[in-house]
PQR file of N, CA, C, O and H, with PARSE charges and radii, in Angstrom:
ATOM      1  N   UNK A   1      13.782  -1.991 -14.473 -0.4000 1.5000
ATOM      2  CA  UNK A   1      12.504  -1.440 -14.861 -0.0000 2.0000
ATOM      3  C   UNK A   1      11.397  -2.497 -14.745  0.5500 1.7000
ATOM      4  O   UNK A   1      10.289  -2.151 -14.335 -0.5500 1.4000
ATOM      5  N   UNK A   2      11.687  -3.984 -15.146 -0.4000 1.5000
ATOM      6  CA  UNK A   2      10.820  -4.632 -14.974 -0.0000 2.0000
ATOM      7  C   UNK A   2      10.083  -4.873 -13.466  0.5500 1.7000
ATOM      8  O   UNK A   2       8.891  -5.061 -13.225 -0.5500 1.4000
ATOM      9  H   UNK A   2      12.587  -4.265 -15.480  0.4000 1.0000
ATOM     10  N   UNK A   3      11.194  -4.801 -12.577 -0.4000 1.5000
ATOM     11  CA  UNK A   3      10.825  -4.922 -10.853 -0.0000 2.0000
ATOM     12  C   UNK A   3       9.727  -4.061 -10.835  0.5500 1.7000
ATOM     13  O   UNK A   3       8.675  -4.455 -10.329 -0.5500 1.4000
ATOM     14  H   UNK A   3      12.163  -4.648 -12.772  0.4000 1.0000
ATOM     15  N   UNK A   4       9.832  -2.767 -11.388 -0.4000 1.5000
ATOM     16  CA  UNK A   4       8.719  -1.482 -11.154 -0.0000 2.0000
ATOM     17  C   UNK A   4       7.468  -2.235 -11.497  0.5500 1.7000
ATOM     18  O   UNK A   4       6.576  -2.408 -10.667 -0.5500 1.4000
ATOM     19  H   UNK A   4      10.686  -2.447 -11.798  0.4000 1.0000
ATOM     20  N   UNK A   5       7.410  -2.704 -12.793 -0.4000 1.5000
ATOM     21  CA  UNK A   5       6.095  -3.580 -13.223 -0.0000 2.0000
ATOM     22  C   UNK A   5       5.037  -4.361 -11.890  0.5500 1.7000
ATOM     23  O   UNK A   5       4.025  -4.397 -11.190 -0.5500 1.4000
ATOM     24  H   UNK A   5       8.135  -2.563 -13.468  0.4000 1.0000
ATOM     25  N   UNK A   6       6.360  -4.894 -12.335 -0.4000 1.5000
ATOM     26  CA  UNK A   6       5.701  -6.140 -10.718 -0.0000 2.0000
ATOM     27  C   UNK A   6       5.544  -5.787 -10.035  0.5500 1.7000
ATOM     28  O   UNK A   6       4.590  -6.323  -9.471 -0.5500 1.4000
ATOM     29  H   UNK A   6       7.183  -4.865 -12.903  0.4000 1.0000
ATOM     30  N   UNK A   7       6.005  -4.893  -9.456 -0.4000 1.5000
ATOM     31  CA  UNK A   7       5.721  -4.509  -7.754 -0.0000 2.0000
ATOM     32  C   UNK A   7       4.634  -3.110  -8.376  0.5500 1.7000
ATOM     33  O   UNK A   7       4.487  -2.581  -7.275 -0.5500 1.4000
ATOM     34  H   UNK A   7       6.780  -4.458  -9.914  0.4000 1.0000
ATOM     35  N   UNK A   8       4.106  -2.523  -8.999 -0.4000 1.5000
ATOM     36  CA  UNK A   8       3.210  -2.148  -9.134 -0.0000 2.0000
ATOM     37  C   UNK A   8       2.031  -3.155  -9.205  0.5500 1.7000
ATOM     38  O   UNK A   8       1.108  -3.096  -8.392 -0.5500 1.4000
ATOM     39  H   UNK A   8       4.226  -2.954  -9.893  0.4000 1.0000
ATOM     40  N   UNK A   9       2.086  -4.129 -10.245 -0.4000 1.5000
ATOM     41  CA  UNK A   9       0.894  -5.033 -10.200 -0.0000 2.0000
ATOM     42  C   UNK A   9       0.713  -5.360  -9.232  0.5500 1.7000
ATOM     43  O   UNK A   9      -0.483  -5.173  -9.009 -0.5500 1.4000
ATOM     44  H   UNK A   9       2.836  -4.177 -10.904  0.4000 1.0000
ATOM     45  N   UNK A  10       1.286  -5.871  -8.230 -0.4000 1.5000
ATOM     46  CA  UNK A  10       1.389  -6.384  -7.316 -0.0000 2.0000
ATOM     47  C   UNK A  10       0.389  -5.839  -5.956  0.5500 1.7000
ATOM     48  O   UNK A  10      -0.412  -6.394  -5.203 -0.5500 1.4000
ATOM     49  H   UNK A  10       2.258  -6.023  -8.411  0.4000 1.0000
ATOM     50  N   UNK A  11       1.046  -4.129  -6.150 -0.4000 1.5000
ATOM     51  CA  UNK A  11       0.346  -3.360  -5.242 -0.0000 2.0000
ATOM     52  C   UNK A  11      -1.551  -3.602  -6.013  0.5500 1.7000
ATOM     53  O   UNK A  11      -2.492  -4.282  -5.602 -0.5500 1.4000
ATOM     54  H   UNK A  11       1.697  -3.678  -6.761  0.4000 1.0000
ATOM     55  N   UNK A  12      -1.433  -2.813  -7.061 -0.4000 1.5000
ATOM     56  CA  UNK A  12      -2.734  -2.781  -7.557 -0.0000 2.0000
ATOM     57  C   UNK A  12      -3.929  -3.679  -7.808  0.5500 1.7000
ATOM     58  O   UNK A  12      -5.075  -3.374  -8.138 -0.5500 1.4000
ATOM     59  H   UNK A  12      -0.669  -2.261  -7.395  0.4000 1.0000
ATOM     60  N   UNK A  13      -3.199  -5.256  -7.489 -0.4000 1.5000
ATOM     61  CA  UNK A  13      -3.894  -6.012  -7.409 -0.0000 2.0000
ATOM     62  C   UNK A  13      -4.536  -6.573  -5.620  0.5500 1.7000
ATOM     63  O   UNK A  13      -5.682  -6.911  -5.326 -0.5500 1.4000
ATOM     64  H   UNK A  13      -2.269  -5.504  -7.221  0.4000 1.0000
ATOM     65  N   UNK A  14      -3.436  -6.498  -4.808 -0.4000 1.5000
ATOM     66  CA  UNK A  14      -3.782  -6.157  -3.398 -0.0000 2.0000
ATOM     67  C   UNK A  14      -4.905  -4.899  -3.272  0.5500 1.7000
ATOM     68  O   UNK A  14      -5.999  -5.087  -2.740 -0.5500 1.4000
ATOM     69  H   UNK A  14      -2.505  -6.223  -5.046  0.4000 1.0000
ATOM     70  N   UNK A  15      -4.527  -3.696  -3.785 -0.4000 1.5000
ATOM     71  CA  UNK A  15      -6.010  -2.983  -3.743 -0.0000 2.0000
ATOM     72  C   UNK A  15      -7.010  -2.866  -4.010  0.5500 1.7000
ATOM     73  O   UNK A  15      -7.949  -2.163  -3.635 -0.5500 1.4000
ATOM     74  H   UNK A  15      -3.638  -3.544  -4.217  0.4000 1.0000
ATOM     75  N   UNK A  16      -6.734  -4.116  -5.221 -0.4000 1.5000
ATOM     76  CA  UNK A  16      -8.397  -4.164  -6.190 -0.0000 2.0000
ATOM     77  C   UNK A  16      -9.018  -5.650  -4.940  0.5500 1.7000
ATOM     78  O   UNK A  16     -10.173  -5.925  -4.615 -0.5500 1.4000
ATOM     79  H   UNK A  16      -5.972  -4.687  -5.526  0.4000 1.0000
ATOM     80  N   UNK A  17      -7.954  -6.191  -4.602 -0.4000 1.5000
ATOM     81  CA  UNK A  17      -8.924  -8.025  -3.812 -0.0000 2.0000
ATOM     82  C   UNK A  17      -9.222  -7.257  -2.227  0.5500 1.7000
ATOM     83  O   UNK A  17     -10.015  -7.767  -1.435 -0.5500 1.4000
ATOM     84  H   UNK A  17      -7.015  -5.968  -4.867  0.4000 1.0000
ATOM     85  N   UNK A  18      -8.634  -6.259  -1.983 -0.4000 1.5000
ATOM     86  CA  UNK A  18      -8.639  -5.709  -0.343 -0.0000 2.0000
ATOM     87  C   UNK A  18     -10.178  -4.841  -0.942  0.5500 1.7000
ATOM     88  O   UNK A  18     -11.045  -4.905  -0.071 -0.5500 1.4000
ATOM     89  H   UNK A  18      -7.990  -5.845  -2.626  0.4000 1.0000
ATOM     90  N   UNK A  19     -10.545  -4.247  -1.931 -0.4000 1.5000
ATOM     91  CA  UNK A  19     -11.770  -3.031  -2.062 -0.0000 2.0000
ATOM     92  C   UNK A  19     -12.728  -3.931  -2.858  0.5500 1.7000
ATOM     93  O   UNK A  19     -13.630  -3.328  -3.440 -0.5500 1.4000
ATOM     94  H   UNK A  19      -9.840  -4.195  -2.639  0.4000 1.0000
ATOM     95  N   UNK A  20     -12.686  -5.511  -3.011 -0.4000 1.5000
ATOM     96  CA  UNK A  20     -13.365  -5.880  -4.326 -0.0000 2.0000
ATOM     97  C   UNK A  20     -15.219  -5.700  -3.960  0.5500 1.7000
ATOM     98  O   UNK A  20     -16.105  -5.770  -4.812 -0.5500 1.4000
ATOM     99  H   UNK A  20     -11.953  -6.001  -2.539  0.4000 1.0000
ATOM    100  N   UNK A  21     -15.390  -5.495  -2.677 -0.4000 1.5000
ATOM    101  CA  UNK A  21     -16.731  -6.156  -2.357 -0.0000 2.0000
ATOM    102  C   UNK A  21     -17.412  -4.255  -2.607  0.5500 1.7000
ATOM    103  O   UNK A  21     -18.549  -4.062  -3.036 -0.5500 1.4000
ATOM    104  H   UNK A  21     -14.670  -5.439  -1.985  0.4000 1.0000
ATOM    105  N   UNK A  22     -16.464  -3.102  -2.243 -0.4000 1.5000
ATOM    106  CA  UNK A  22     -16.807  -1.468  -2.206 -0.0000 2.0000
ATOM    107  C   UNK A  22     -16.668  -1.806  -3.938  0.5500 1.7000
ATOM    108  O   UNK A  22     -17.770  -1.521  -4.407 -0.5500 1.4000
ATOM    109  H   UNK A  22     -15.541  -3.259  -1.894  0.4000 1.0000
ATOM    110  N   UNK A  23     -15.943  -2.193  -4.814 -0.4000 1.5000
ATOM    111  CA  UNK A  23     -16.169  -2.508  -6.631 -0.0000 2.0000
ATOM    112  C   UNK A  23     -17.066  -2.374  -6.927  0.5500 1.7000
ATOM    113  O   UNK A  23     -17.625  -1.354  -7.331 -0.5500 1.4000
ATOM    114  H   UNK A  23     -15.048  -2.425  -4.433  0.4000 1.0000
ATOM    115  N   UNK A  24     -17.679  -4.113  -6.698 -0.4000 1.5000
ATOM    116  CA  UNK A  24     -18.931  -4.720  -6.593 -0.0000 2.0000
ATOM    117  C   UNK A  24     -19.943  -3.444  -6.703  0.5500 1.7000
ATOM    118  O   UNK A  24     -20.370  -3.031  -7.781 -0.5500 1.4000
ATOM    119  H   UNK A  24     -17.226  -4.941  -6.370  0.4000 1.0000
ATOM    120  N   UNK A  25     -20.335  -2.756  -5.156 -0.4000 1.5000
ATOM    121  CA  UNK A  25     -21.300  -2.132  -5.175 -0.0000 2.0000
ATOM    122  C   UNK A  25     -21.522  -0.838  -5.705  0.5500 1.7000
ATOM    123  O   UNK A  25     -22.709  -0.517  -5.662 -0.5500 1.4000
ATOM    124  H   UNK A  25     -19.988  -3.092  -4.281  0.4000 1.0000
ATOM    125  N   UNK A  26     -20.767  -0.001  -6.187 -0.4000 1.5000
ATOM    126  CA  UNK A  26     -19.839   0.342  -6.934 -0.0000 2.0000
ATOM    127  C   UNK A  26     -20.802   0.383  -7.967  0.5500 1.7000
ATOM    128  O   UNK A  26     -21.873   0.990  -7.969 -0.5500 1.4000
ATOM    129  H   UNK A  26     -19.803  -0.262  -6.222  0.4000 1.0000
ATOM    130  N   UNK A  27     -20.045  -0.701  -9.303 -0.4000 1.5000
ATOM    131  CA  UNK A  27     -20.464  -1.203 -10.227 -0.0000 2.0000
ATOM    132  C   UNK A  27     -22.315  -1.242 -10.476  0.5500 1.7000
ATOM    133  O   UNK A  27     -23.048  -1.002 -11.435 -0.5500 1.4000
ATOM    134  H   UNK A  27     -19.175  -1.194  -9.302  0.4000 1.0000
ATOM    135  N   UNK A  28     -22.574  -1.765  -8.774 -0.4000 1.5000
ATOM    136  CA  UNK A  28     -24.319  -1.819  -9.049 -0.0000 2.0000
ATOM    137  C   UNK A  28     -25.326  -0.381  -8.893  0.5500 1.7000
ATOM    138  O   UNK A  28     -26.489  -0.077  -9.159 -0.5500 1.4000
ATOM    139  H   UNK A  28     -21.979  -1.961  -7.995  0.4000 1.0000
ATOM    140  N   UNK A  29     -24.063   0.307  -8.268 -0.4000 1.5000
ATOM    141  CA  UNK A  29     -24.910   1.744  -8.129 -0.0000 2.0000
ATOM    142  C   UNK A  29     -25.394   1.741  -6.760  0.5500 1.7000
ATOM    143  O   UNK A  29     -26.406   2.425  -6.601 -0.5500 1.4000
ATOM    144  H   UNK A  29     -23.118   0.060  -8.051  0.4000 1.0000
ATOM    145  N   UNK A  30     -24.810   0.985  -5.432 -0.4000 1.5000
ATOM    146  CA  UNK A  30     -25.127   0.744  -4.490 -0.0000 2.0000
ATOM    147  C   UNK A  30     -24.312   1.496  -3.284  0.5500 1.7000
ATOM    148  O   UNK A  30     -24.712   1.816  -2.165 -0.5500 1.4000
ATOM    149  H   UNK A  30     -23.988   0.430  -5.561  0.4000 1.0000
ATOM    150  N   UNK A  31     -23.222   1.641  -3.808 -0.4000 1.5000
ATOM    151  CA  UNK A  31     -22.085   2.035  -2.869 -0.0000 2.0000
ATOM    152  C   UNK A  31     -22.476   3.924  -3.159  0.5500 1.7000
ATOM    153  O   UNK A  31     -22.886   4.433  -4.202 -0.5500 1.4000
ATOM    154  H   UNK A  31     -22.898   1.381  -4.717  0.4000 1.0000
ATOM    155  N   UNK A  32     -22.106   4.742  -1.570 -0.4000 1.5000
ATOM    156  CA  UNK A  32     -22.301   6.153  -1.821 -0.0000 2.0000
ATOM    157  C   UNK A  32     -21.210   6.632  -2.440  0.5500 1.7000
ATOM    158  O   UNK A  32     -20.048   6.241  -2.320 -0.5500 1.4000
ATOM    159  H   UNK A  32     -21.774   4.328  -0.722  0.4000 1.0000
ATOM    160  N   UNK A  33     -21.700   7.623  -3.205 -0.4000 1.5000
ATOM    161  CA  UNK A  33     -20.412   8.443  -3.959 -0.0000 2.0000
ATOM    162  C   UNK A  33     -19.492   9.513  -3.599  0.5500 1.7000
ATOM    163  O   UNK A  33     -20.113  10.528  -3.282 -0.5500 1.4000
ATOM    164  H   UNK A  33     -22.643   7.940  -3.303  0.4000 1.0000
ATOM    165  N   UNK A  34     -18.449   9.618  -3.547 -0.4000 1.5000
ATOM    166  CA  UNK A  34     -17.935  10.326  -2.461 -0.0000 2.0000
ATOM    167  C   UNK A  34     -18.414  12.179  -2.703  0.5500 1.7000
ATOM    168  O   UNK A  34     -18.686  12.848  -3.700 -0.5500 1.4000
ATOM    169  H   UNK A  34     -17.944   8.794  -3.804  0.4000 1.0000
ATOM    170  N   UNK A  35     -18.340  12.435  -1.445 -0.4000 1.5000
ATOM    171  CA  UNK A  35     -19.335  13.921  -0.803 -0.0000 2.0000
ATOM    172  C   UNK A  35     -20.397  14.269  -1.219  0.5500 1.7000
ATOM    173  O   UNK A  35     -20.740  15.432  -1.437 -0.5500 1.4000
ATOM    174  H   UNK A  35     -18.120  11.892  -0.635  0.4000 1.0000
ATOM    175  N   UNK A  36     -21.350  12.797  -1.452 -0.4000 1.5000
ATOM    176  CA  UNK A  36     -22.505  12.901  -1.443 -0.0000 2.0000
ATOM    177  C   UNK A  36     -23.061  12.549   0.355  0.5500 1.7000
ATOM    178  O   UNK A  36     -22.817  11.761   1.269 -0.5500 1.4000
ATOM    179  H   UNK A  36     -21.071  11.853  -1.275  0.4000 1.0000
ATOM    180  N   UNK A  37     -24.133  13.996  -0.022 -0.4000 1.5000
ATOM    181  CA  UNK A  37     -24.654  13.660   1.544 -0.0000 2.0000
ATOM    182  C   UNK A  37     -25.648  12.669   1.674  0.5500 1.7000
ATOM    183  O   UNK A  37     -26.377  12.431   0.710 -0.5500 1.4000
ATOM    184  H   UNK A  37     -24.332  14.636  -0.764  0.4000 1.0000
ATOM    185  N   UNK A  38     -25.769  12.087   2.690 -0.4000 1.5000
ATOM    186  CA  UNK A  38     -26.543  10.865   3.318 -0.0000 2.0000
ATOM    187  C   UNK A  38     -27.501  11.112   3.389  0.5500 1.7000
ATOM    188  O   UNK A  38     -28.017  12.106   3.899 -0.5500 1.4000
ATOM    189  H   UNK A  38     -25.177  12.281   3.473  0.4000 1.0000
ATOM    190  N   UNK A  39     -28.123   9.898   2.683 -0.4000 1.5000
ATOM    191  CA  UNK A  39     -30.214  10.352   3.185 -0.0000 2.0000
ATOM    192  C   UNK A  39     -30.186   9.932   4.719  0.5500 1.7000
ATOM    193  O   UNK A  39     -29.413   9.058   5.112 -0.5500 1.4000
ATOM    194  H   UNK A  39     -27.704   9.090   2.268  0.4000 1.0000
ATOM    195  N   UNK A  40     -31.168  10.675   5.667 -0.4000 1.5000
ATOM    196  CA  UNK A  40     -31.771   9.909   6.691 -0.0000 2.0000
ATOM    197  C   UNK A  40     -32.869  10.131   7.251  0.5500 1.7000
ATOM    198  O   UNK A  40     -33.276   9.376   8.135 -0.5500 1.4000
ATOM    199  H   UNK A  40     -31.796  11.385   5.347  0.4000 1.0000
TER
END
């Protein structure tokens, strides 16, 4: 059971350092929200 741990963290932390910069903007209110349509 403990392996499950780890290899979950493991994954979830690879997805948070692979998406950190889409976070970031995210967080600032910068990044689009999903099936919001695009200004142009």
């Amino acid at each position: 059971m403990m392996e499950f741990y780890i290899v979950s963290f493991v994954i979830a932390a690879m997805a948070f350092w692979r998406h950190r910069a889409n976070i970031v903007r995210l967080a600032q209110g910068k990044e689009n929200k999903v099936g919001a349509k695009k200004d142009k």
